[in-house]
C-alpha positions as CSV (number, residue, x, y, z in Angstrom):
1,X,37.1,79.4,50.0
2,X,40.8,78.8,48.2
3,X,43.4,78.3,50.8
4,X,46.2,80.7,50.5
5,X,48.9,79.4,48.6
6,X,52.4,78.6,50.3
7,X,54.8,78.9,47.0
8,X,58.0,78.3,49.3
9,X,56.7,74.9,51.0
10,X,55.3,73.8,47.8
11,X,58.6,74.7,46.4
12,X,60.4,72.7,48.8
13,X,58.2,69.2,48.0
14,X,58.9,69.6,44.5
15,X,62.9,69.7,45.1
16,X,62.4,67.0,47.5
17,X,60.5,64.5,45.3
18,X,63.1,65.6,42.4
19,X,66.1,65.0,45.0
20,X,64.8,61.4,46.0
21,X,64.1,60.6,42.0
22,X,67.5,61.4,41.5
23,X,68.8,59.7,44.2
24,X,66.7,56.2,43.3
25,X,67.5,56.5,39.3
26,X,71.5,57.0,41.1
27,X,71.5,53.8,42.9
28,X,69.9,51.8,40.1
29,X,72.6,53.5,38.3
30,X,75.6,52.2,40.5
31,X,74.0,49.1,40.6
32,X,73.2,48.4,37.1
33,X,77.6,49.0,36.7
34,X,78.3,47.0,39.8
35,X,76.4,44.1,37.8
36,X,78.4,44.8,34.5
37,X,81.5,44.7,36.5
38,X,81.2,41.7,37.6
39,X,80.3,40.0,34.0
40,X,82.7,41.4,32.2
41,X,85.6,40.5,35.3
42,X,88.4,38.3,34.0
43,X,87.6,34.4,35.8
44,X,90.0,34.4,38.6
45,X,93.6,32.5,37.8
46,X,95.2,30.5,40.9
């Protein structure tokens, strides 16, 4: 027998495995610039 489907649940996973995607592929974003930053920073002058 089929179970009965739950369409606003299974909604909810989707938009929470989208969310944390976005969220991961963000902070390798923000990290990726935080790298490039620091390159492309000036060497200090005393």
């Amino acid at each position: 027998m089929a179970r009965k489907p739950n369409y606003s649940f299974e909604r909810q996973e989707r938009e929470r495995a989208a969310a944390a995607k976005a969220a991961e592929k963000a902070a390798a974003k923000a990290q990726r610039k935080a790298e490039n930053a620091t390159e492309k920073a000036p060497p200090a002058e005393d």
